[in-house]
N, C-alpha and C positions, 0 to 999 in steps of 0.2 A: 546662766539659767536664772539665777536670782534677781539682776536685772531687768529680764523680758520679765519676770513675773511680775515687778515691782510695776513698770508702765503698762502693764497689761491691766494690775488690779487699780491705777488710775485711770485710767483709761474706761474702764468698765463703772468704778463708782463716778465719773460724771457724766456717763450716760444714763445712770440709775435717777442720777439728781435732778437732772432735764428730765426726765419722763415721769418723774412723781412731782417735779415744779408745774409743769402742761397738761396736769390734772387739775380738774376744779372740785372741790372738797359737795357742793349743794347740788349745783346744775351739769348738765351735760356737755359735751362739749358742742355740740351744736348752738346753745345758748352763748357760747362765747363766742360765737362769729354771725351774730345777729340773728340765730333764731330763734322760734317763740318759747321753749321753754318746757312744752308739752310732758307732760309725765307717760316715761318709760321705764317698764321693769326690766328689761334686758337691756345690756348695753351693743351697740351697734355702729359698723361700719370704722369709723378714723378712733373713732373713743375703746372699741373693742381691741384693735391691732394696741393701742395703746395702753390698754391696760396688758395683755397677753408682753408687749414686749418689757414693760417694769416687774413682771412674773420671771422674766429668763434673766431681766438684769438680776436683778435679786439674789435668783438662785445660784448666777453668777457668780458674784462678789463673794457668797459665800462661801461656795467652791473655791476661790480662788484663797481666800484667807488660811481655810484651812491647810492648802497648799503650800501658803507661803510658810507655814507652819513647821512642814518636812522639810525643807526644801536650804 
């Protein structure tokens, strides 16, 4: 059991790492694949799924540490 947890909570924080590195800190992500840059108050479409999945990683990892904790 300690095992699967072990690669499981690897496995989870480098997926947390990838999805908070293929964020851009100013611009949107449309900006980074050549578009103009237009100012938006919500986030939308590939940038939203992508912030939404660094929220589950997250809450993941965390889960999971706490886990490894009992465990």
């Amino acid at each position: 059991m300690k095992s699967v947890l072990e690669v499981a909570h690897i496995i989870i924080s480098i997926l947390l790492i990838l999805s908070i590195l293929s964020q851009q800190r100013s611009a949107g992500l449309s900006s980074t694949f050549g578009g103009t840059g237009s100012f938006q108050v919500s986030k939308r479409g590939a940038e939203k799924v992508l912030f939404n999945m660094t929220v589950i990683f997250a809450v993941l990892f965390v889960a999971c540490s706490i886990l490894y904790l009992f465990v």
